[in-house]
C-alpha positions as CSV (number, residue, x, y, z in Angstrom):
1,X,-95.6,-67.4,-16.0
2,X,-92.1,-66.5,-14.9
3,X,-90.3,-68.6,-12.0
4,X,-90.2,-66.9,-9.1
5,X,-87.0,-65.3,-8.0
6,X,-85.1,-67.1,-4.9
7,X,-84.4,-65.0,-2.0
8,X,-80.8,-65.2,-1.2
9,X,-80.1,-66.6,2.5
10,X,-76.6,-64.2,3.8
11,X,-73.8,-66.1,5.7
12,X,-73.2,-64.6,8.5
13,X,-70.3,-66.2,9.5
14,X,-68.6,-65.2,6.7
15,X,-69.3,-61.9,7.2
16,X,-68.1,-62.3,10.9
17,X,-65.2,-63.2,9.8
18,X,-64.3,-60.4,7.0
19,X,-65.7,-58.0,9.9
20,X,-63.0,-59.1,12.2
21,X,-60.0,-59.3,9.6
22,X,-60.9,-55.6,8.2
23,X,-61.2,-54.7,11.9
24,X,-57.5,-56.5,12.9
25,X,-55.9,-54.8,9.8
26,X,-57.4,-51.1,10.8
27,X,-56.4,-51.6,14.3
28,X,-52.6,-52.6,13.0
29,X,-52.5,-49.8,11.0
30,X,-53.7,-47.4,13.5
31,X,-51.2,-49.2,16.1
32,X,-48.3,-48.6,13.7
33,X,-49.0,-45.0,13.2
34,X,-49.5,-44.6,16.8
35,X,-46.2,-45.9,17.6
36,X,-44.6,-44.0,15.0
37,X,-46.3,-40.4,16.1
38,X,-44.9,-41.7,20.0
39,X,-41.5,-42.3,18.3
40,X,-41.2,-39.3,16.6
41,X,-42.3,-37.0,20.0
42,X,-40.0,-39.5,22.1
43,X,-37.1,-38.5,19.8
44,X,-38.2,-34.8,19.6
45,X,-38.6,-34.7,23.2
46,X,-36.2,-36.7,24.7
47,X,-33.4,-37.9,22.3
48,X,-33.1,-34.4,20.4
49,X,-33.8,-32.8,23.9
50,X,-30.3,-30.8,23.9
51,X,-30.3,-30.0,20.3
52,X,-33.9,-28.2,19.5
53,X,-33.4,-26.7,23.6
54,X,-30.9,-25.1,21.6
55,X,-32.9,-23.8,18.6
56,X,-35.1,-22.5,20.6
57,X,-32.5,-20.6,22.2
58,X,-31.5,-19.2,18.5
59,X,-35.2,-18.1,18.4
60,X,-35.2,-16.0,21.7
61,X,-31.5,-14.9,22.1
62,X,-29.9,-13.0,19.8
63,X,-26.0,-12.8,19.3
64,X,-24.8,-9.4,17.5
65,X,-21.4,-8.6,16.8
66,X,-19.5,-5.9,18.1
67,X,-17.0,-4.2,16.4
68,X,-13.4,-4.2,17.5
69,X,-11.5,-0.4,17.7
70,X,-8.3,-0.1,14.7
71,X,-5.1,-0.3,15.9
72,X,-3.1,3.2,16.0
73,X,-0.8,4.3,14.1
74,X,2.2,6.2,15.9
75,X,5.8,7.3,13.9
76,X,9.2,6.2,15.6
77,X,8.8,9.5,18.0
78,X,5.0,8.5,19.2
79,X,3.2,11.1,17.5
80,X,-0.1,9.7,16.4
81,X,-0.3,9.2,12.6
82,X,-3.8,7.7,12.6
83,X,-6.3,7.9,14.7
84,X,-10.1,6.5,15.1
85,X,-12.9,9.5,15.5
86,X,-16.7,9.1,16.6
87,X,-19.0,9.6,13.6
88,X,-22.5,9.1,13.4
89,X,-24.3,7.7,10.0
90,X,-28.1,7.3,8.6
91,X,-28.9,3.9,7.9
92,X,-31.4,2.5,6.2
93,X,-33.7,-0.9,6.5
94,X,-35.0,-1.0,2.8
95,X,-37.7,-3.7,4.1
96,X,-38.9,-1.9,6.8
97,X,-39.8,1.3,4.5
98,X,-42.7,1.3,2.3
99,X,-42.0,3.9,-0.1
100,X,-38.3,4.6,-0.3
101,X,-38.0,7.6,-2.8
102,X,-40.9,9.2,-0.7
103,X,-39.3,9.3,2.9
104,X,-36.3,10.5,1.2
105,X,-38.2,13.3,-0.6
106,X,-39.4,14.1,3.0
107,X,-35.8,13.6,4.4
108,X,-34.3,16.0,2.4
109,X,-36.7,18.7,4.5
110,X,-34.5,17.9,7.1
111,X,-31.4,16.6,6.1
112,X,-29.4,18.1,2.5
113,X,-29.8,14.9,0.6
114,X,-27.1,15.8,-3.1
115,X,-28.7,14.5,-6.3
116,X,-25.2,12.8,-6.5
117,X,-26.1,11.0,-3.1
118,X,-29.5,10.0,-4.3
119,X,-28.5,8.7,-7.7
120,X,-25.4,6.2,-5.3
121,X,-28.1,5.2,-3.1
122,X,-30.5,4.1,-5.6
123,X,-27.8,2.5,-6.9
124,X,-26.4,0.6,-4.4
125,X,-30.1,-0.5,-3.5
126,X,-30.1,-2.5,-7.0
127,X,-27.5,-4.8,-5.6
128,X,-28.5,-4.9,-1.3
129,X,-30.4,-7.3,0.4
130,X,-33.2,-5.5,1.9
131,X,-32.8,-6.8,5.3
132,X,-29.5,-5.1,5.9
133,X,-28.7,-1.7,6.8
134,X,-27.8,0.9,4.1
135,X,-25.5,4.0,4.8
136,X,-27.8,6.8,2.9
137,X,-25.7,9.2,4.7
138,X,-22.0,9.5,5.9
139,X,-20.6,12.1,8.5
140,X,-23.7,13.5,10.1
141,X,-23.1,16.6,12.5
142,X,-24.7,17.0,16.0
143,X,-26.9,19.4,14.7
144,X,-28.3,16.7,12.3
145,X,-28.5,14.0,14.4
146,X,-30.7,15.9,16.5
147,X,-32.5,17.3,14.0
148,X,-33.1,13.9,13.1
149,X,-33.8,12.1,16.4
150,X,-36.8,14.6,17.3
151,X,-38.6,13.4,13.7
152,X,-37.5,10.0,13.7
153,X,-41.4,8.8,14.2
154,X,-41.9,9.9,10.8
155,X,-39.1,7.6,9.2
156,X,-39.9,4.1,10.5
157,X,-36.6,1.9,9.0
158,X,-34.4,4.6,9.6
159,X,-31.8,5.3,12.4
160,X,-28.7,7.0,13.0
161,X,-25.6,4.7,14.3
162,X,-22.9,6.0,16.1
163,X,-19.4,4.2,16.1
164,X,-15.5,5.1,15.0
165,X,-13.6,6.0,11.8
166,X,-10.4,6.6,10.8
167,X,-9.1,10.0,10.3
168,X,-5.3,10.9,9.2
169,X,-4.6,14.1,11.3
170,X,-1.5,15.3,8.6
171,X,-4.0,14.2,5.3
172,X,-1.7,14.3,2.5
173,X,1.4,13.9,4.5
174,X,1.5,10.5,4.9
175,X,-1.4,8.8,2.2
176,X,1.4,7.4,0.0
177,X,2.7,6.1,3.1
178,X,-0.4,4.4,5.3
179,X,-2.5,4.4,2.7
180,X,-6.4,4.4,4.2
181,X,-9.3,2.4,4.9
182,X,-12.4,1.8,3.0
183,X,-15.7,-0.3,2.6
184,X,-15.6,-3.2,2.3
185,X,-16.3,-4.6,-1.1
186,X,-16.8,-7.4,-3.5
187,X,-13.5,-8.3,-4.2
188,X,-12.5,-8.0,-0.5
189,X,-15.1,-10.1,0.6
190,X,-13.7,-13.1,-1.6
191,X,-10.3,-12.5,-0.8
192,X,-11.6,-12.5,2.8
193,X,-13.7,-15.6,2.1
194,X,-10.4,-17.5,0.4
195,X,-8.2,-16.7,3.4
196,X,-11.0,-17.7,6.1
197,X,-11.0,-14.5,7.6
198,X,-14.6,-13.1,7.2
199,X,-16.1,-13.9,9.8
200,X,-13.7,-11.6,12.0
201,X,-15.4,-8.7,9.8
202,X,-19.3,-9.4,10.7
203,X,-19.4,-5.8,12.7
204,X,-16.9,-4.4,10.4
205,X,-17.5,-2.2,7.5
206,X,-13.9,-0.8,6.1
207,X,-11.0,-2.5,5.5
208,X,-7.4,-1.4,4.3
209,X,-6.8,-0.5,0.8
210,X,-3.1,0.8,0.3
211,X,-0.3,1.1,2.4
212,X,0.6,0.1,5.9
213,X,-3.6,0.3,6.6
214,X,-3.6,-2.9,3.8
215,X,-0.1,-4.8,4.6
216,X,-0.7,-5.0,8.0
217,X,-4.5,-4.9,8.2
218,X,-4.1,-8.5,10.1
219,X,-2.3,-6.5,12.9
220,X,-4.5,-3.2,13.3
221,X,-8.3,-5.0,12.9
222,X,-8.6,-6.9,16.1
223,X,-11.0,-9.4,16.7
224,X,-14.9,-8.6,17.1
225,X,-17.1,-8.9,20.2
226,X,-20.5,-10.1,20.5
227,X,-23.7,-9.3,22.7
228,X,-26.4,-12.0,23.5
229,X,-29.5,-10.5,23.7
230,X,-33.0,-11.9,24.8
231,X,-35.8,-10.8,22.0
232,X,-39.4,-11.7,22.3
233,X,-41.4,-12.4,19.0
234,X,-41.3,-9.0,17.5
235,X,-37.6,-8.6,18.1
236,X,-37.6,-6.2,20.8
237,X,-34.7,-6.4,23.7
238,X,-35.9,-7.7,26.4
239,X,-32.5,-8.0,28.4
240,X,-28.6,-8.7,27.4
241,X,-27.8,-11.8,29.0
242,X,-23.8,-11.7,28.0
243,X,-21.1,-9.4,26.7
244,X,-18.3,-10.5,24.9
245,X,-15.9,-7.6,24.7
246,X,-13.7,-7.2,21.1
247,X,-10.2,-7.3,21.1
248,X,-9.0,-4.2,19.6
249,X,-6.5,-4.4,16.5
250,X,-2.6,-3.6,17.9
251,X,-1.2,0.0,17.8
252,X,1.7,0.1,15.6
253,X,4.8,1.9,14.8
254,X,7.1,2.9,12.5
255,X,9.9,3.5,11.3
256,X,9.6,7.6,9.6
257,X,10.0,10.6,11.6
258,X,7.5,13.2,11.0
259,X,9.7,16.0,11.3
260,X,11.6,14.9,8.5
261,X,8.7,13.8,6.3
262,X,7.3,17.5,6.7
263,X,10.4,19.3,6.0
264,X,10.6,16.8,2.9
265,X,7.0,17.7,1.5
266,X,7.9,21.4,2.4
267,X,10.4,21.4,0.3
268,X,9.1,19.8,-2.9
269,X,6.2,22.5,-2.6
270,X,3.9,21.0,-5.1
271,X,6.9,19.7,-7.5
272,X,6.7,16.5,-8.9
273,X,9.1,13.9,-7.5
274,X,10.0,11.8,-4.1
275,X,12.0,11.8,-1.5
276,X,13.4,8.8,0.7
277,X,15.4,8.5,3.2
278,X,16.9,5.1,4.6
279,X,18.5,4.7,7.8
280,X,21.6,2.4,6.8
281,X,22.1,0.7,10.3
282,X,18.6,-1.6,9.8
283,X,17.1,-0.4,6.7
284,X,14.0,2.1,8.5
285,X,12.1,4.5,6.5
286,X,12.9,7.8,7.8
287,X,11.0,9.9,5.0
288,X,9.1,8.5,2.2
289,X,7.1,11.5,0.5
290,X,5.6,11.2,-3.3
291,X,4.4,14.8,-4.6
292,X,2.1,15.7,-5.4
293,X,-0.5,13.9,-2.7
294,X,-3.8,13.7,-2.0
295,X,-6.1,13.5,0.9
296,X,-7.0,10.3,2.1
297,X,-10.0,11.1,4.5
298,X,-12.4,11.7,1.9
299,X,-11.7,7.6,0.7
300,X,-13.1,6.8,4.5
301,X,-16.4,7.5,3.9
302,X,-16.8,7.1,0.3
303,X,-15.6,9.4,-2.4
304,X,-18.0,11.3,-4.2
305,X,-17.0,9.9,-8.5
306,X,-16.8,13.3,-9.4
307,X,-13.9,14.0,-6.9
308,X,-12.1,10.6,-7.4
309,X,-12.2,11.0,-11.3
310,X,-11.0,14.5,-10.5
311,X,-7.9,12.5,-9.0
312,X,-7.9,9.9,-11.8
313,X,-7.7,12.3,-14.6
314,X,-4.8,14.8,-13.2
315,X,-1.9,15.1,-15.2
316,X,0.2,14.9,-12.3
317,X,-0.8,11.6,-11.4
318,X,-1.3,12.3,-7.6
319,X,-2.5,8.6,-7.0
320,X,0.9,7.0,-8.1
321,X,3.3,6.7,-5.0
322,X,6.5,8.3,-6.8
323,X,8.3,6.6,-4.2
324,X,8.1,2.7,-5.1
325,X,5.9,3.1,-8.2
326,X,7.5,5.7,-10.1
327,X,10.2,4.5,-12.8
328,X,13.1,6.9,-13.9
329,X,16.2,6.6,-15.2
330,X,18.9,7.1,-12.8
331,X,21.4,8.8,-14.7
332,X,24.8,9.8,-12.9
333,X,23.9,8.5,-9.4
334,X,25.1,5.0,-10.6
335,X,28.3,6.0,-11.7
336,X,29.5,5.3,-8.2
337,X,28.5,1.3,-8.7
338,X,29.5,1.3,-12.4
339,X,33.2,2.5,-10.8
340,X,32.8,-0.3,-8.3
341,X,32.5,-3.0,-10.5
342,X,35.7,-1.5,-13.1
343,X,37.8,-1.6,-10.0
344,X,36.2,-5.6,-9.2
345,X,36.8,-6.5,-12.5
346,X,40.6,-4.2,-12.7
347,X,39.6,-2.8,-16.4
348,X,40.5,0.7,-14.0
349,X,42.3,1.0,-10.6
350,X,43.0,3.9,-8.2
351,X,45.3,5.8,-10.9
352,X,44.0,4.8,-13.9
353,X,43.6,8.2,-16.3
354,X,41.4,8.3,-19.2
355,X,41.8,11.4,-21.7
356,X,38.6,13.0,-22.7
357,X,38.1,15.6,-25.4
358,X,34.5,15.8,-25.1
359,X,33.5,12.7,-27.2
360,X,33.9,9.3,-27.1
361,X,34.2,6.5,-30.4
362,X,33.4,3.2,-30.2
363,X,36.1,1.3,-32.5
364,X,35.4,1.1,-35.8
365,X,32.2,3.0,-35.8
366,X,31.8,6.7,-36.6
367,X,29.2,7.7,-34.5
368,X,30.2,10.0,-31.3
369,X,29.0,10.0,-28.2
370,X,29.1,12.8,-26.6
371,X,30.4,14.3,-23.0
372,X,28.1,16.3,-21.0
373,X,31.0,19.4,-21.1
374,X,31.4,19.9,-24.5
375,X,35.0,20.8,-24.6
376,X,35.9,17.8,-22.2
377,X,37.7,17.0,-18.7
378,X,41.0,16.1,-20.3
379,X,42.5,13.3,-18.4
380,X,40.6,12.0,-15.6
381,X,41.0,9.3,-13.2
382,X,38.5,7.7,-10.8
383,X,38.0,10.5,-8.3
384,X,37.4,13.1,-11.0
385,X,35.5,10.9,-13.0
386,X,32.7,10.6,-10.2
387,X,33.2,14.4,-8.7
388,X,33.0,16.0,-12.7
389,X,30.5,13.2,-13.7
390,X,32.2,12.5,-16.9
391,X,30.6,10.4,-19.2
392,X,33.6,9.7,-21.5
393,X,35.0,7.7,-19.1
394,X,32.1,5.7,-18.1
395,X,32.0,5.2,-21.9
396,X,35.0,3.7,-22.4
397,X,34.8,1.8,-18.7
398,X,31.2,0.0,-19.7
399,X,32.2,-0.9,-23.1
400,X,35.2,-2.9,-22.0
401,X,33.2,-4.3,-19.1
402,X,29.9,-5.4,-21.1
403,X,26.4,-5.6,-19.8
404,X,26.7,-8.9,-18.7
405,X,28.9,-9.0,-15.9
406,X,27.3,-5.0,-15.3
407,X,23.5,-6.9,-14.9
408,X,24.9,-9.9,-12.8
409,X,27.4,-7.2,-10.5
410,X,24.2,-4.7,-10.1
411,X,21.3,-7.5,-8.9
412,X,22.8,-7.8,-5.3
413,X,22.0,-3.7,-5.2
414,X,18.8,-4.4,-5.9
415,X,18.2,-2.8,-9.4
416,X,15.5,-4.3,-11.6
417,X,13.8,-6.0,-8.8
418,X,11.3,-4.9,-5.7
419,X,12.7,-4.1,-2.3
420,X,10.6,-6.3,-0.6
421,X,9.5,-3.5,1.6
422,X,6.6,-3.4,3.7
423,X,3.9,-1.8,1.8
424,X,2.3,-4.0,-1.6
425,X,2.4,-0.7,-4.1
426,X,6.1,-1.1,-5.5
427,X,7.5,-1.5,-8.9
428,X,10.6,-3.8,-9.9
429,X,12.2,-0.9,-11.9
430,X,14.4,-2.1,-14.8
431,X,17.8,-3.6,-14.4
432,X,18.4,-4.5,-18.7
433,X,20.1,-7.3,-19.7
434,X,20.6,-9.7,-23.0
435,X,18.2,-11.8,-22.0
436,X,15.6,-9.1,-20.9
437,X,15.9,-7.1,-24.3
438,X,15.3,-10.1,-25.8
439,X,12.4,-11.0,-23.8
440,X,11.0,-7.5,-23.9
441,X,11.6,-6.5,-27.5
442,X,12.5,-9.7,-29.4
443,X,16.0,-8.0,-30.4
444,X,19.0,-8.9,-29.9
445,X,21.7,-6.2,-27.6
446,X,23.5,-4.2,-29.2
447,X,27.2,-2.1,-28.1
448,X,25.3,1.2,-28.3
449,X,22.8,-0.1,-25.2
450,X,25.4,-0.8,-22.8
451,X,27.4,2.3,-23.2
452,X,23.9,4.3,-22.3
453,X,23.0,2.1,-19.6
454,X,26.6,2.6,-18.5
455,X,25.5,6.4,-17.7
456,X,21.9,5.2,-16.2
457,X,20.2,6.0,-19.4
458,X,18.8,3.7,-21.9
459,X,16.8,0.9,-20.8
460,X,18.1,1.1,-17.2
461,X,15.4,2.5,-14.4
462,X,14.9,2.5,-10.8
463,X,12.5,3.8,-7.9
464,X,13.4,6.1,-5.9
465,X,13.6,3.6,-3.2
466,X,15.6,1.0,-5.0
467,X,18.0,4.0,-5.5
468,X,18.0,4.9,-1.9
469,X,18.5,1.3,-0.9
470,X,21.7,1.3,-3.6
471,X,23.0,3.7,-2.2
472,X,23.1,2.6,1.7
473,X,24.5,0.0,0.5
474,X,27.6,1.7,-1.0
475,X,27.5,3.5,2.4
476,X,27.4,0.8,4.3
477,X,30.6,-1.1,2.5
478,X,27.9,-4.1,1.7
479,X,26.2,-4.6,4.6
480,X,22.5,-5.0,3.1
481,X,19.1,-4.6,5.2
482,X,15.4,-4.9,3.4
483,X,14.1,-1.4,3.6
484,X,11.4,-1.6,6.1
485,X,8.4,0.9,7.8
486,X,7.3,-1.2,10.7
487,X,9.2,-0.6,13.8
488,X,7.4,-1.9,16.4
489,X,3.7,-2.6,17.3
490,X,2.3,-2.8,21.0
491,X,0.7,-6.0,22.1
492,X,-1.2,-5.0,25.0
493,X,0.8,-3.3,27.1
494,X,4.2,-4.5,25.8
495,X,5.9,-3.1,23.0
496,X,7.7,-5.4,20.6
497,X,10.1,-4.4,18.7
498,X,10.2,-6.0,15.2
499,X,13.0,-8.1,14.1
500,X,15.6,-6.7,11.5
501,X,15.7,-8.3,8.1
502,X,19.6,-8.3,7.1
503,X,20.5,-9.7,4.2
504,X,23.8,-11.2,3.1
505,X,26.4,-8.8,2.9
506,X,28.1,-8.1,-0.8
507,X,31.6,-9.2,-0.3
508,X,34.3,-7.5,-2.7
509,X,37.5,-9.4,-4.1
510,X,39.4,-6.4,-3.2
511,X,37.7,-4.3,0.1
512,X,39.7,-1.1,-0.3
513,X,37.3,-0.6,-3.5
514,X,34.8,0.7,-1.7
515,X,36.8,3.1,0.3
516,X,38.1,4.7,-3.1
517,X,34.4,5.2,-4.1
518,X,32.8,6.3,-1.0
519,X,36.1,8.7,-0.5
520,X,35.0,9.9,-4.7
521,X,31.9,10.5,-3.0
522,X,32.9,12.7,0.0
523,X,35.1,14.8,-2.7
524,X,31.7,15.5,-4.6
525,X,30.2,16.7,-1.7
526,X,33.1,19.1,-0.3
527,X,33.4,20.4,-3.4
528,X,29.6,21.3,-4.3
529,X,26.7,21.7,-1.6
530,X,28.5,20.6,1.7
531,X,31.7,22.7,1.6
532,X,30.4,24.8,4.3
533,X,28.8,22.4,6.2
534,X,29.6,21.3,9.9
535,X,29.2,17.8,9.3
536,X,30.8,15.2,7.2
537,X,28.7,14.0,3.3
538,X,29.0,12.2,0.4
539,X,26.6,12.2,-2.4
540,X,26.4,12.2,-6.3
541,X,23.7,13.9,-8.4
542,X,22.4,12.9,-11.8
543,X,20.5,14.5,-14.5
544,X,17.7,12.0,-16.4
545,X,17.1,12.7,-19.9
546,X,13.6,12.1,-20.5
547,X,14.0,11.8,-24.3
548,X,16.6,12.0,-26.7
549,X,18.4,15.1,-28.5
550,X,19.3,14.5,-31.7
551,X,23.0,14.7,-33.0
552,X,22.9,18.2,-34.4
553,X,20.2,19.6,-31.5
554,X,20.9,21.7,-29.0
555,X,19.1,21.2,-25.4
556,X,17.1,24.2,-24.1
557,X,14.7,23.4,-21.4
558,X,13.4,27.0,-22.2
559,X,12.2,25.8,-26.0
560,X,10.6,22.3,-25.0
561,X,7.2,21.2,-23.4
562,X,7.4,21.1,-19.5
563,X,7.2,17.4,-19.5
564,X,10.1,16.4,-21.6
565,X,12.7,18.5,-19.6
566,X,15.0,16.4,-17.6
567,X,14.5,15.0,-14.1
568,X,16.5,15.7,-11.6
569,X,18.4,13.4,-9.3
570,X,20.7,13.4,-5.9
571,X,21.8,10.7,-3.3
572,X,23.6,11.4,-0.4
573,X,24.2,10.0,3.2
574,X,26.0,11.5,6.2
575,X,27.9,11.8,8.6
576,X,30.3,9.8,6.3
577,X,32.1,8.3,8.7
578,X,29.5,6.4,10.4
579,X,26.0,7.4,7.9
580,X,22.8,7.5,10.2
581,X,20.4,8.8,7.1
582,X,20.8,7.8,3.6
583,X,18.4,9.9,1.1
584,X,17.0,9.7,-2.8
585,X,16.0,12.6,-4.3
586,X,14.3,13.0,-7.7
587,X,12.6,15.7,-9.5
588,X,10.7,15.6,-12.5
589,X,11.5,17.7,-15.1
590,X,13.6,20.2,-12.7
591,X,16.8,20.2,-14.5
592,X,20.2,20.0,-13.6
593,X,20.5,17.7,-10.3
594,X,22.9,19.1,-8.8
595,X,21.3,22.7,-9.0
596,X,18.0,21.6,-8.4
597,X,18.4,18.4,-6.6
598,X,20.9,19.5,-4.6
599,X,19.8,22.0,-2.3
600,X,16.8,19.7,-1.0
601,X,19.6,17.1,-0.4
602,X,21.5,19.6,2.0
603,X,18.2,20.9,3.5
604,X,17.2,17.2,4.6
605,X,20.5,16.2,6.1
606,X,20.9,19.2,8.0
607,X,17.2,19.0,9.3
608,X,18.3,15.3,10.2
609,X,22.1,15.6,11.6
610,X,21.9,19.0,13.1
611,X,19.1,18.4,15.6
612,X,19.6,19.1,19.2
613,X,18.6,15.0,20.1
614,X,21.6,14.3,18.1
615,X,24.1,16.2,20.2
616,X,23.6,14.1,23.2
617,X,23.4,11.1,21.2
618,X,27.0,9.3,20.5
């Protein structure tokens, strides 16, 4: 028989104990959470008072920025250039609309929607964030906007906005000039980004692109506004609880006269070529027109690509500002400083007289190079040589001068480098050298080079601008000033005039040299296209070839392609005793400069000099 089992007798003081110690160590715990919830809500409530007071703030009060008005753009006269026009827009919320291609399906009913504008929209809608407004459709008309506003139930995430854009009153007048404004884009934004400037564009949209919109964009943008407005939960304005009015950008204005930029483009009529003018006393840009132009409004509110590759693809390159951007050799209108520097270095002087027959040899080489007059000018001295524009005695001047002291004497003129002018679209040109040809070409220079460049052929070429610069210059006996645009801008209510940029002046070992030239100068123009005129010019022309004739060829612009035919050149300046306009002309593939050239030289000055305003003026 089994034992029987004992029945085990429980301590309860044991168990009292365990009771108590599980008890303390649940009470701790709940203690130490306790304390930390109190903590935390004594911190949140007290300590970080201030700073959620604020967030809460965020959460009913809404900032939005206002965008500031452009600065205007006036000429040196006050006639507006640029001005800001109401426009209204159709934007679009992608988030807020179900069914995108459907509403505009059903927008087209109302409003002409292009298959061109619907293929840019759903493009752009690959790359936008869906929270943020989308222009679907630029330039809207009263007629649409009310058409619009009466269905506007039916589009939920659509509105129109109403604000300003930029319109150019004389279109392709002045693009190549002011250039224009445009959305903003990728690049812009990083270039913003880099410089710390975005945030002044948060209400903005378009910024400069080319011209004096881009180089002084800091100047004409102004600084943005804000409103604080009180939402509740859905979003809805409740009230505006402060207004922060934007600064708008400063008016500008500059240095061109509209007159004489119109009678400029009048002239070319379509041609291609540029024409500027200088004012020698501080270096303003009276006239700077590139032809042919284009129209700078539709790049406001977004080209259509058929129309820009329209602009693209055009032979005659309307895009390129001729002005600073176009290259071209400058042919005869050098010969002036090519003089200069024989007289600096004395391989010539006042009465030297070289004889030529119509050609010209370089010792010991049989080759001929050949005058523009094919029986010759005989013997010629200074003042012939730059009134007949003979080459034989350039010839014979550049070879015994060389092209190094010709690069070194020509860089203070500003050849083969930028003006420094006020706009970011301009070229260096070409000012050749030993050290360039070797850079360029990996070959060494050769004697035939510098008697081309001697002529402003060859390798040598210049803007219009740099060209225009030379030659004020010359006019000016030395006295240098960095061509400029900007005249003045207005800073509230006070106009400021903006500071002239002289540079050191050229200083001559003999002065009298540059009377002999600029008198050369006068002679050309008494003798040619001012003889009848009531005022006072000097000038030289120049004819460019474009490519070269071979030995035994004979040049007929008749027989050869349009393009090749040579470009036609002209600078001039008067009065001549005391120049107020300078002026480069150049036509491409016109011809003869003086024939061609010439008469646009004389139409300019005498739109300039013979004004009324100038006959009370000392």
């Amino acid at each position: 028989m089994p034992p029987k089992k004992r029945i085990t007798m429980h301590d309860h003081a044991a168990e009292a104990a365990l009771f108590k110690r599980r008890a303390l160590f649940t009470f701790i715990c709940v203690f130490v959470l306790l304390s930390v919830l109190f903590s935390n809500l004594y911190h949140l409530q007290v300590v970080s008072y201030k700073d959620y007071e604020t967030r809460s703030n965020d959460n009913r009060i809404r900032v939005v920025p206002t965008a500031p008005s452009r600065g205007l753009i006036y000429d040196r006269h006050g006639v507006l250039l640029a001005e800001n026009q109401p426009y209204y827009s159709l934007e679009l919320i992608p988030e807020k609309v179900n069914d995108i291609d459907a509403t505009l399906d059903e927008l087209n009913t109302l409003i002409s929607i292009t298959p061109e504008e619907r293929e840019n929209i759903n493009e752009l809608l690959k790359f936008h964030r869906r929270f943020k407004p989308l222009t679907i459709k630029n330039k809207l008309t009263e007629e649409q906007v009310a058409t619009f506003s009466v269905n506007q139930y039916k589009f939920p995430g659509l509105y129109v906005e109403a604000g300003l854009k930029r319109h150019y009153p004389y279109n392709e007048l002045m693009t190549h000039v002011l250039g224009y404004v445009g959305k903003i884009n990728t690049r812009d934004k990083a270039q913003l980004e880099k410089s710390q400037q975005w945030k002044n564009y948060a209400a903005t949209k378009d910024i400069g692109k080319q011209g004096i919109e881009k180089y002084y964009e800091g100047l004409l943008h102004g600084i943005p506004g804000h409103l604080e407005e009180e939402v509740n939960n859905r979003g809805r304005v409740i009230r505006t609880l402060k207004v922060t009015p934007p600064l708008p950008g400063q008016d500008i204005y500059l240095t061109l006269d509209l007159k004489l930029q119109q009678k400029a483009m009048e002239l070319l009529a379509g041609r291609r070529g540029s024409v500027v003018a200088l004012d020698p006393r501080d270096g303003g840009v009276l006239a700077m027109v590139s032809s042919p132009s284009y129209d700078p409004n539709p790049f406001v509110h977004g080209i259509s690509g058929k129309a820009y590759a329209d602009l693209l693809n055009d032979k005659s390159r309307p895009l390129i500002n001729r002005s600073t951007q176009g290259q071209y050799s400058p042919a005869s209108t050098v010969k002036p400083h090519v003089a200069l520097l024989g007289l600096e270095e004395k391989i010539i002087n006042e009465r030297t007289r070289v004889w030529d027959p119509g050609y010209w040899q370089m010792p010991g080489v049989d080759r001929k190079w050949r005058d523009w007059k094919k029986w010759g000018h005989g013997w010629v001295d200074i003042y012939h040589a730059i009134v007949d524009s003979c080459d034989i005695y350039f010839y014979d001047l550049v070879y015994k001068v060389g092209i190094d002291k010709m690069a070194v004497f020509m860089e203070p003129f500003g050849f083969g480098k930028s003006t420094g002018i006020d706009i970011f679209e301009e070229s260096d040109g070409v000012m050749p050298s030993r050290d360039w040809k070797r850079m360029r070409y990996n070959q060494p220079w050769y004697n035939g080079d510098t008697i081309s460049v001697g002529i402003g052929q060859g390798y040598w070429t210049t803007t219009p601008l740099q060209l225009a610069n030379a030659a004020a210059i010359m006019a000016n006996k030395g006295k240098r000033f960095t061509p400029h645009l900007l005249k003045s801008f207005k800073n509230n209510t006070v106009k400021i005039d903006t500071p002239i940029d002289e540079q050191p002046p050229i200083v001559l070992k003999n002065e009298r040299n540059w009377d002999i030239i600029n008198e050369a100068m006068r002679q050309t123009a008494d003798k040619s296209r001012f003889t009848d005129a009531t005022y006072t010019a000097a000038m030289k022309t120049g004819t460019a070839q474009v490519f070269s004739v071979a030995k035994d060829q004979k040049y007929d612009a008749d027989k050869i392609a349009e393009h090749l035919r040579d470009n036609a050149l002209i600078i001039a300046y008067a009065p001549y005793e005391n120049p107020r306009i300078v002026l480069a002309v150049v036509l491409e593939n016109a011809g003869w400069g003086g024939a061609n050239a010439g008469p646009l030289a004389r139409a300019l000055l005498d739109e300039y000099i013979l004004r009324d305003e100038w006959a009370i003026k000392p």
